[in-house]
C-alpha positions as CSV (number, residue, x, y, z in Angstrom):
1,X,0.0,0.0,0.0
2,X,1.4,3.4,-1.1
3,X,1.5,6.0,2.0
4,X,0.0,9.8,2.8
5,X,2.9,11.9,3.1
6,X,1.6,14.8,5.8
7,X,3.8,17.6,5.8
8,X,2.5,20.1,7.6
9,X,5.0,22.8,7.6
10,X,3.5,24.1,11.2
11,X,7.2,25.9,11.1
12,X,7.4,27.9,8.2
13,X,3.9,29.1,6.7
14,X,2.0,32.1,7.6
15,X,-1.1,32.9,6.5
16,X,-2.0,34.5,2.9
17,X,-2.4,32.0,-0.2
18,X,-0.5,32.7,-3.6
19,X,-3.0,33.6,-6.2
20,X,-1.4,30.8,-8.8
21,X,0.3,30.5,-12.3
22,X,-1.6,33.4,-14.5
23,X,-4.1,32.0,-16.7
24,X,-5.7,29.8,-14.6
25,X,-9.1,30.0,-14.8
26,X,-11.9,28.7,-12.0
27,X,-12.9,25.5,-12.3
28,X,-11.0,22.2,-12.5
29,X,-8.1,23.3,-14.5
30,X,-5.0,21.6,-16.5
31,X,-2.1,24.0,-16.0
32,X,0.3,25.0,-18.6
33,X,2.9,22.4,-19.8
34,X,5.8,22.2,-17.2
35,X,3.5,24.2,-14.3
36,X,4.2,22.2,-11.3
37,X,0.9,23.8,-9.4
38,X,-2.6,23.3,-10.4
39,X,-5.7,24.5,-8.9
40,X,-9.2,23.4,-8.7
41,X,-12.4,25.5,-7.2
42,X,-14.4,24.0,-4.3
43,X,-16.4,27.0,-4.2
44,X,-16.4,29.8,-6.4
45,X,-15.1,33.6,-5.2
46,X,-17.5,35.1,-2.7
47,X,-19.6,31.9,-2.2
48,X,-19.3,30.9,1.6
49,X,-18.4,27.8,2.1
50,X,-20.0,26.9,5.9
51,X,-18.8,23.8,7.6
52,X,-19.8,20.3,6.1
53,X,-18.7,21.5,2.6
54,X,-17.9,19.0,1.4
55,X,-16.0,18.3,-2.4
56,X,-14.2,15.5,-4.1
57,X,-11.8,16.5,-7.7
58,X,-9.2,14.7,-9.1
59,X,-6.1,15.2,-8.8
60,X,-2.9,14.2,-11.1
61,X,-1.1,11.2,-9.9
62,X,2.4,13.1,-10.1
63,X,1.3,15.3,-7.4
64,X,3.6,14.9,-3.8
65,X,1.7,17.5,-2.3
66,X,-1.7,19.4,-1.8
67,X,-3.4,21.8,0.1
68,X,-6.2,24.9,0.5
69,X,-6.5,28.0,-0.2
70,X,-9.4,30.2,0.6
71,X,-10.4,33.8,1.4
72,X,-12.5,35.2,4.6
73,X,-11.7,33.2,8.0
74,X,-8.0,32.6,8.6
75,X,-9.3,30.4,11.7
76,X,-11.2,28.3,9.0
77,X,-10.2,24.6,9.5
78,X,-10.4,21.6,6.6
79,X,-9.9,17.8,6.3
80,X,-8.4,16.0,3.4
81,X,-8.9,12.7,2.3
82,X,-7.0,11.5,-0.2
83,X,-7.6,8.3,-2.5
84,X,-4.2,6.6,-3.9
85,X,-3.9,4.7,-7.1
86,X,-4.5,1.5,-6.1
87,X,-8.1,2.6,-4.7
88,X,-7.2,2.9,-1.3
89,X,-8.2,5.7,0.9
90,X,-5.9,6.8,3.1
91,X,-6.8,8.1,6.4
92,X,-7.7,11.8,6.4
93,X,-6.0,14.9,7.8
94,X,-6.7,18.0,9.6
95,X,-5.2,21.1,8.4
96,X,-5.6,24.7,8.9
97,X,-3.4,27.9,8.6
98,X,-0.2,27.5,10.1
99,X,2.0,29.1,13.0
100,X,5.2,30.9,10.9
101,X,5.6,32.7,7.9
102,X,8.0,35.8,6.7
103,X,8.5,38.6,9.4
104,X,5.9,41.4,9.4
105,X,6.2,44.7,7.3
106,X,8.9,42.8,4.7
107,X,8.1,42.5,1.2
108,X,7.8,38.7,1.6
109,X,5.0,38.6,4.2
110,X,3.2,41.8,1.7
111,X,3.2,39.5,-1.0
112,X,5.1,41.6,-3.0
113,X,8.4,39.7,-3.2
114,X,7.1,37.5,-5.6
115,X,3.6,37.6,-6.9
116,X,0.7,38.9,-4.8
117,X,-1.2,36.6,-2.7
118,X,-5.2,35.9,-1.6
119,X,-6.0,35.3,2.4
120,X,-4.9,32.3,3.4
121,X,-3.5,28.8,2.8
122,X,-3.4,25.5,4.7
123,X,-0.4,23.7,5.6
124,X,0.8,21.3,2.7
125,X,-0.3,17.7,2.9
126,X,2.2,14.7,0.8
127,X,0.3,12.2,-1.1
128,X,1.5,9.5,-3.4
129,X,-0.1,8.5,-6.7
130,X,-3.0,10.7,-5.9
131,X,-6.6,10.1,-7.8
132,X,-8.5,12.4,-6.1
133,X,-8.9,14.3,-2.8
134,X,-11.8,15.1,-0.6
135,X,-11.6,18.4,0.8
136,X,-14.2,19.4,4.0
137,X,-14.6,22.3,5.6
138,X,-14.8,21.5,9.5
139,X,-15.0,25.1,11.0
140,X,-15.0,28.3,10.5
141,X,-16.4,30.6,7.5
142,X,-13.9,30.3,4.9
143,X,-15.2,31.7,1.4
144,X,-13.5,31.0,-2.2
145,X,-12.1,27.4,-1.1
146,X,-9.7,25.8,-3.7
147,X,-7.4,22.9,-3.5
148,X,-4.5,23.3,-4.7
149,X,-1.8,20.4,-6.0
150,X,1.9,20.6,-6.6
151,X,4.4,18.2,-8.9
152,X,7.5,19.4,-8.6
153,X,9.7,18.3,-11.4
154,X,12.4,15.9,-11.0
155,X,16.3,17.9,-11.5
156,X,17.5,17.7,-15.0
157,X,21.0,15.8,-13.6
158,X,21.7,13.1,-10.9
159,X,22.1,14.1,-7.8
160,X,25.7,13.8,-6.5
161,X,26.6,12.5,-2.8
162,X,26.1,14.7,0.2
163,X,30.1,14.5,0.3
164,X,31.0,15.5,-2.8
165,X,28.6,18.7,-1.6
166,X,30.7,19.2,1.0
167,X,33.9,19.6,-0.9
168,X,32.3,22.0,-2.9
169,X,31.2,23.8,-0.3
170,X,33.5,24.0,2.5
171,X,36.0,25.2,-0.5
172,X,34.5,28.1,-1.2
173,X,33.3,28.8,2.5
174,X,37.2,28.4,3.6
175,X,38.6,30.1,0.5
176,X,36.1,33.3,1.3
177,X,37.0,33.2,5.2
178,X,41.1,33.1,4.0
179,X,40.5,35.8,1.7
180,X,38.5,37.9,4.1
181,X,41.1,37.1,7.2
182,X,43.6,38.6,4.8
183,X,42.6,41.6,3.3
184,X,41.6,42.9,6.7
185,X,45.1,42.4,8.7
186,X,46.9,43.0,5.5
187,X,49.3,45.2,7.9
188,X,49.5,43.4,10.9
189,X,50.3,40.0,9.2
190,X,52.9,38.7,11.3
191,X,53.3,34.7,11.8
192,X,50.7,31.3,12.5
193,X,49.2,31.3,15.8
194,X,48.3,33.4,18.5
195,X,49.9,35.4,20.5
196,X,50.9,35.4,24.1
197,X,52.2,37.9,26.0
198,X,54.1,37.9,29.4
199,X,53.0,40.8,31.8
200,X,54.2,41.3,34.7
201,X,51.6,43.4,37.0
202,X,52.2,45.8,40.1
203,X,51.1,45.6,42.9
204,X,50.2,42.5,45.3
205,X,47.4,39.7,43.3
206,X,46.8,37.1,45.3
207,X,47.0,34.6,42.2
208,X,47.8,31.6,43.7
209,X,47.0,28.3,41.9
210,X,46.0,29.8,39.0
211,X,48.8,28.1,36.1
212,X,46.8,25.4,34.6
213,X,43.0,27.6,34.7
214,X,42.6,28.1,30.9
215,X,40.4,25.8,29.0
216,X,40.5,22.3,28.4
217,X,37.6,20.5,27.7
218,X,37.5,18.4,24.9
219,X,36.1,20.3,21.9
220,X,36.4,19.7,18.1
221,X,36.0,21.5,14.9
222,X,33.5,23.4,13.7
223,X,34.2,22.9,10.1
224,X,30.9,22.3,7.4
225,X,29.1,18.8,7.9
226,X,28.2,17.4,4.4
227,X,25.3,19.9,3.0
228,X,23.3,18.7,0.1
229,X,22.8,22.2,-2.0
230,X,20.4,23.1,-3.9
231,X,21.8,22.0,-7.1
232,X,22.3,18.7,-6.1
233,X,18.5,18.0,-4.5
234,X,17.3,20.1,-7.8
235,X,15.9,23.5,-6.9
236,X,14.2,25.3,-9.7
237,X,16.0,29.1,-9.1
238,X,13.6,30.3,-11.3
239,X,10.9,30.3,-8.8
240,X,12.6,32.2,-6.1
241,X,13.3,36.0,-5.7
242,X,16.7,36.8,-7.2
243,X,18.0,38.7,-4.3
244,X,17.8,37.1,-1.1
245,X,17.4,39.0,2.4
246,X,20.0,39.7,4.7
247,X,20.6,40.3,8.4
248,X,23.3,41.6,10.3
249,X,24.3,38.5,11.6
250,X,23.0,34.7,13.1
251,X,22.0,35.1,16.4
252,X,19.9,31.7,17.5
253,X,18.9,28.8,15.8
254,X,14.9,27.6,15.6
255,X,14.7,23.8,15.1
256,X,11.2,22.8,13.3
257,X,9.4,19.3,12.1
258,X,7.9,19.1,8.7
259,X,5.3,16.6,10.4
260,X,5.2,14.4,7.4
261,X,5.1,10.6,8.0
262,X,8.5,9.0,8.6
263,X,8.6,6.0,6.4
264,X,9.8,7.9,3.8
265,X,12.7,6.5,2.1
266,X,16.4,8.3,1.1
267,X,15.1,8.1,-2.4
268,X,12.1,10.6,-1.8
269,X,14.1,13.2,0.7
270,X,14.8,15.3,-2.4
271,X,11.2,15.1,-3.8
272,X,9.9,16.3,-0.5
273,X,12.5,19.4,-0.3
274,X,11.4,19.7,-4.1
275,X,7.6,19.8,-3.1
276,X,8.3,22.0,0.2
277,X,10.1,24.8,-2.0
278,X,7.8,24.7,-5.0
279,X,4.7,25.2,-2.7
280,X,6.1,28.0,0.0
281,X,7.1,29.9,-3.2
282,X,3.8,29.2,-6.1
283,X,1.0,28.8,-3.2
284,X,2.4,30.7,-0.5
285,X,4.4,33.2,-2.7
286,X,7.8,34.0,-0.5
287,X,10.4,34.3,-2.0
288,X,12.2,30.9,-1.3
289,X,11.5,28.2,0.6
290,X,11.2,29.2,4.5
291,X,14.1,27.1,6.1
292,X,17.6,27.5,5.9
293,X,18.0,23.8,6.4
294,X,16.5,20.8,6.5
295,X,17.7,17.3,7.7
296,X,15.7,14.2,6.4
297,X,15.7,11.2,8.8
298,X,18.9,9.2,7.4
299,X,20.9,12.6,8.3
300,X,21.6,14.3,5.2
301,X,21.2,17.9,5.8
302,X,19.7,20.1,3.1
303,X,20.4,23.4,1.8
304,X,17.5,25.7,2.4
305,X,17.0,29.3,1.5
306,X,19.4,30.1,-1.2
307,X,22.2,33.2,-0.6
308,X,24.8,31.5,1.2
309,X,25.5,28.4,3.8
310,X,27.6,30.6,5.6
311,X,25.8,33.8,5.6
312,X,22.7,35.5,7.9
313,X,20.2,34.5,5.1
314,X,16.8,35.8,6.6
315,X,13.9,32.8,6.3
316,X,10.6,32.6,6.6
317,X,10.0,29.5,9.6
318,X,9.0,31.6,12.4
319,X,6.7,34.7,12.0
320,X,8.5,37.6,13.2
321,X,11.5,36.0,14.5
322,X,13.4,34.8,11.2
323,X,15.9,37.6,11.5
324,X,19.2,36.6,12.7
325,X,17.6,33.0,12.9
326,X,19.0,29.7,11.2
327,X,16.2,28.2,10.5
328,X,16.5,23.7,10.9
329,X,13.4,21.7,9.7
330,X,13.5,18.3,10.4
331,X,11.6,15.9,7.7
332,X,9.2,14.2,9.7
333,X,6.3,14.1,12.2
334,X,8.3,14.2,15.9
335,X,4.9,14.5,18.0
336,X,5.3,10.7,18.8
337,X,8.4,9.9,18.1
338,X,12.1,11.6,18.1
339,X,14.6,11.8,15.7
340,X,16.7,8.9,14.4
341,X,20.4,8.8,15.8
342,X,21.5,10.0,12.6
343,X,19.3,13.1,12.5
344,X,20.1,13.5,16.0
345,X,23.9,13.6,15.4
346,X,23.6,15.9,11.9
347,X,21.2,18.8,13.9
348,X,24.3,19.0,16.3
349,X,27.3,19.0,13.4
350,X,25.0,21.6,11.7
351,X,24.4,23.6,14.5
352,X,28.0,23.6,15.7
353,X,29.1,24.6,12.6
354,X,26.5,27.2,11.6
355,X,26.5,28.6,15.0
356,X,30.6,28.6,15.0
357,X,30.4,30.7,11.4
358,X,28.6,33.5,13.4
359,X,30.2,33.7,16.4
360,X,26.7,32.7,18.5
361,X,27.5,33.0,22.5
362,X,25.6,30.3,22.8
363,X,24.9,30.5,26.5
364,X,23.3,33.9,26.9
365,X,19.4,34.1,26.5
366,X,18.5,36.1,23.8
367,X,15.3,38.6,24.0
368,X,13.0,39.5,21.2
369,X,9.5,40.8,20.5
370,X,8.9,40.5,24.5
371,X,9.9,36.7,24.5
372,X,12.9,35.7,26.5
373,X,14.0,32.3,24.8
374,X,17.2,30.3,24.5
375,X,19.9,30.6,21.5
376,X,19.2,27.0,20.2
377,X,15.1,26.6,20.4
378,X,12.7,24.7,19.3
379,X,9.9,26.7,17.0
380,X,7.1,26.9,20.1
381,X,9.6,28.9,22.4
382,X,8.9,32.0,19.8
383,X,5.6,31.5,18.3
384,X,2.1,29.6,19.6
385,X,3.0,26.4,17.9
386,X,3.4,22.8,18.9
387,X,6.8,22.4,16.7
388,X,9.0,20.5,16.4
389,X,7.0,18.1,18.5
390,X,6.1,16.8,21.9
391,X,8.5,13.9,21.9
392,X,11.4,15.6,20.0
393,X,11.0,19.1,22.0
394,X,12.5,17.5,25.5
395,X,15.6,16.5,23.3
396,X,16.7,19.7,23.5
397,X,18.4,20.2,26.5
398,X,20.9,17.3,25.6
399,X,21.3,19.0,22.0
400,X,22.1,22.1,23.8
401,X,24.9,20.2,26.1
402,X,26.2,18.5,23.1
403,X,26.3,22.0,21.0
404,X,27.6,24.8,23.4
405,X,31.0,23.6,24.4
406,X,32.4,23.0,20.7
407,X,30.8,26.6,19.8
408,X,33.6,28.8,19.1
409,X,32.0,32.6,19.8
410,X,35.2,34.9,19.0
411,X,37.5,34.3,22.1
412,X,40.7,32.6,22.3
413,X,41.0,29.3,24.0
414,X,43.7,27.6,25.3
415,X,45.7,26.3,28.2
416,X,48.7,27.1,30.0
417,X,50.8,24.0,30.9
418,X,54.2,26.0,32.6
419,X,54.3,29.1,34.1
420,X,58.0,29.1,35.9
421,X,61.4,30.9,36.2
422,X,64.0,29.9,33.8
423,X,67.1,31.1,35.1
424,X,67.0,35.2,34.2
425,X,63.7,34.8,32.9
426,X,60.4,32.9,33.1
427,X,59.4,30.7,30.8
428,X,55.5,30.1,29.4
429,X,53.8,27.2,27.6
430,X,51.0,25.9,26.4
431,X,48.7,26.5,23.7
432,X,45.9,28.4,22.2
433,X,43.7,28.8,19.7
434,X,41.4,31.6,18.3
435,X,38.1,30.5,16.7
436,X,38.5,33.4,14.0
437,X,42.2,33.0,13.0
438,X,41.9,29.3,11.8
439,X,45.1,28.4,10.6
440,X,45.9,31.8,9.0
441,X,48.5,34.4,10.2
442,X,46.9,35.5,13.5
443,X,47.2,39.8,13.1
444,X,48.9,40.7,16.7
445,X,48.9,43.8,18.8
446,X,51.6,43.9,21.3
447,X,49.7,46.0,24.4
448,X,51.8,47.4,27.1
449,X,49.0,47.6,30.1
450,X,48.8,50.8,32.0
451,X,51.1,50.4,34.9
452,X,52.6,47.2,33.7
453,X,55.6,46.1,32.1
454,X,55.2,43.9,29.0
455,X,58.3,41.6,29.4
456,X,58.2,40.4,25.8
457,X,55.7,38.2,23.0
458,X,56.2,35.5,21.0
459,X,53.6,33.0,19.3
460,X,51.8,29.6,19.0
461,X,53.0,28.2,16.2
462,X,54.6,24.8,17.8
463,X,53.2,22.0,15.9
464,X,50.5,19.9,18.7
465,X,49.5,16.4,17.3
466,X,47.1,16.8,20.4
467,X,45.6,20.2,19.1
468,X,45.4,19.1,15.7
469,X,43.6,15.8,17.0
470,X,41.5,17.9,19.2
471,X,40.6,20.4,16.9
472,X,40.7,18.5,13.5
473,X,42.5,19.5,10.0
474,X,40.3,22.9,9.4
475,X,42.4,24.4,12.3
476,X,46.3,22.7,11.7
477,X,48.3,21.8,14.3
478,X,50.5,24.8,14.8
479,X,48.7,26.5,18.3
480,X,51.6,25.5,20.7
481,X,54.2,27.6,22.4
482,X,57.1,27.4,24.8
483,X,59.3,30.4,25.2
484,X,61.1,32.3,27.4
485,X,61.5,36.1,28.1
486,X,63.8,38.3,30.6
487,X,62.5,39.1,34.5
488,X,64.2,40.6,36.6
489,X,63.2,40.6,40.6
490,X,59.9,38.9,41.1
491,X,56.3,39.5,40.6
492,X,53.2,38.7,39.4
493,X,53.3,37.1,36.2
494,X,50.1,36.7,33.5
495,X,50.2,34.9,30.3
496,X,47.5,36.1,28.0
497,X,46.3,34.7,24.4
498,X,45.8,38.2,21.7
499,X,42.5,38.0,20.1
500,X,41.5,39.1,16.6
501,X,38.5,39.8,15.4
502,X,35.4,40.5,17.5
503,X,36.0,38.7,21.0
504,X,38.5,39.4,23.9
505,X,41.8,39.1,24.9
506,X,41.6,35.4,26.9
507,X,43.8,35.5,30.3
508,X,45.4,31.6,30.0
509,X,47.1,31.9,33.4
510,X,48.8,34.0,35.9
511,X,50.9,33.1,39.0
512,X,53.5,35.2,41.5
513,X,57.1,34.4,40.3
């Protein structure tokens, strides 16, 4: 027996139906050669439609997803029941206007990105060698009720491997983080590493026992998981805006469910990003689909909303709180169950990285629109939603404790391993790293402190099997240092890791030599 697909994007779609592909008339209606969305009336324009309305129409067998679209009641609810090929009737689905959509006042939510749009549309429903649907009207006082079907087309080209993706993309995300790096401490290029500098402070600290204080924990890189792009799971850029929307930065993440049916297989993942896109942009009219990612249940991860893995591309998952969001929609229903292991362990890579490329604290609360929420949420902490489920929502707190420590948020890090007197002099080692360097030259500022005496620099670029085991490839190896500068008398001695970029100097270690 084939399956119903739901997908009800509670995550991403706001209210306010596309008006679809020009020329279509009312009426049951065969679109234009190619034109993935078709249209069919339940009720003409300005007839009410009260509840027990009830319509069956045909629908093309190559549809993977439908919905409805209507005018008057936003609150208006509906139940599909869809017939498959084989005769069957599958069991019906409630639907109604989804939680989400593009922030307020932009030209996405105005319907003017695009194409303009009607009043409202129903979360999308995935069916499977559809015949016909039955579409009812449970509640509310909807008016001009159509159901609406879309077939997105299969890519013109295979689609190659998640890894090969990766390549791809981690290439140019590395070569533009180089280049960048560069240009901007084109005169205060020195050598690899960071910097550490041996101060000696007046006055009396009472610094005992601190050598050995800088971090430790065990963190790793937060390089690019694989990323399927949008080439590769076959995105038609013709349907999107050509200019995508950018904030000033990533701030928090919002995870979602697509609350479709999880027996999918890897096979269909790209049809049902393929379906997803081609509705939020024909039916709902935004200008791309609404997440940033998405991550299908054997862990592939997805490229969302076109402009940029690496950039603060602005979504449309969460109403009025996509800005500085990274938007993650996982492909499948996770009110009763959670996420497979390997989704599990992707959503963390991804989040890692993503959060990593923007420098997310991501400790600190974060406040917006009057709501007080957490820098990795689920989609119900901003908006009056039940996504991304009641079984996967709990989940979060151990995503969180797998996420924050490997988040590198623009300080050094490191750890001082000697802090002693070397005959004349004292001598410092250790290592440290800083999250925005990388493996590029590390642009230094030698400070002398007000009221102290810098006794001399030198940098961390030892070669570290452990650091380059601890912190993988993207990062090298060359973060340690061992070197010794004149003192004279004694004092109280600091050994502090330069920072570039936006962060702060990091303190590795003091003690009174």
């Amino acid at each position: 027996m084939r399956r119903l697909l739901m997908v009800v994007t509670c995550c991403a779609l706001a209210a306010g139906a596309a008006l679809l592909a020009p020329g279509l008339a009312a009426g049951q209606e065969t679109p234009p050669a190619g034109d993935p969305v078709a249209s069919s009336e339940i009720t003409a324009a300005g007839e009410p439609a009260p509840a027990g309305t009830d319509e069956t129409v045909p629908v093309d067998g190559a549809a993977g997803l439908v919905g409805v679209t209507w005018d008057g009641d936003p609150g208006a609810t509906f139940r599909i029941e869809v017939s498959e090929g084989d005769g069957t009737a599958v069991e019906p689905v409630a639907i109604e206007a989804p939680d989400g959509g593009p922030d307020a006042g932009t030209a996405e939510a105005n319907g003017t990105a695009v194409r303009a749009r009607a009043a409202s549309v129903s979360e999308p429903v995935a069916v499977s060698d559809p015949t016909q649907v039955r579409v009812v009207v449970t509640g509310g006082a909807p008016e001009h009720v159509s159901l609406v079907s879309v077939a997105a087309a299969d890519p013109p080209a295979p689609v190659p491997s998640p890894a090969e993706a990766s390549l791809a993309g981690g290439a140019v995300a590395l070569g533009l983080g180089a280049g960048v790096a560069l240009w901007r401490n084109r005169g205060r290029l020195r050598r690899h590493g960071v910097v550490v500098t041996v101060v000696t402070l007046a006055g009396t600290l009472a610094l005992a026992g601190c050598v050995g204080s800088g971090s430790s924990s065990q963190q790793y890189p937060p390089g690019q998981p694989p990323i399927r792009t949008r080439a590769q799971w076959g995105a038609d850029e013709s349907l999107r805006c050509t200019q995508p929307d950018y904030a000033d930065g990533v701030r928090y993440a919002l995870v979602h469910h697509t609350v479709n049916e999880n027996g999918y297989t890897a096979d269909e993942s790209n049809s049902l990003v393929r379906n997803i896109y081609t509705y939020h942009t024909r039916v709902n009219g935004w200008c791309d689909i609404g997440y940033n990612f998405l991550i299908d249940r054997f862990g592939t991860i997805f490229e969302g909303r076109a402009g940029g893995l690496d950039r603060a591309v602005i979504g449309a998952h969460a109403l009025n709180f996509n800005t500085n969001a990274t938007g993650v929609a996982i492909i499948g229903d996770l009110t009763s169950v959670t996420t497979s292991s390997a989704t599990h362990s992707s959503l963390i890579e991804l989040l890692v990285w993503k959060l990593s490329a923007h420098a997310v604290d991501p400790y600190t609360p974060i406040s917006k629109n009057g709501v007080v929420f957490d820098p990795i949420s689920g989609h119900r902490d901003v908006n009056q939603t039940s996504c991304p489920g009641d079984s996967f929502y709990p989940s979060l707190g151990s995503i969180r404790s797998a996420v924050r420590p490997r988040v590198f948020f623009g300080d050094p890090r490191g750890n001082l391993e000697v802090l002693q007197r070397s005959g004349s002099g004292v001598r410092a080692a250790g290592w440290a790293v800083d999250p925005e360097a990388f493996t590029y030259p590390t642009a230094i500022r030698v400070t002398r402190l007000e009221g102290d005496q810098v006794l001399g620099t030198f940098y961390a670029d030892i070669a570290r099997s452990d650091i380059s085991r601890l912190y993988g490839p993207r990062y090298g190896s060359r973060h340690g240092f061992d070197g010794t500068v004149p003192m004279s008398g004694s004092g109280n001695v600091c050994v502090t890791a330069i920072d570039i970029g936006a962060g702060s100097d990091r303190v590795l270690g003091c003690a009174r030599l």
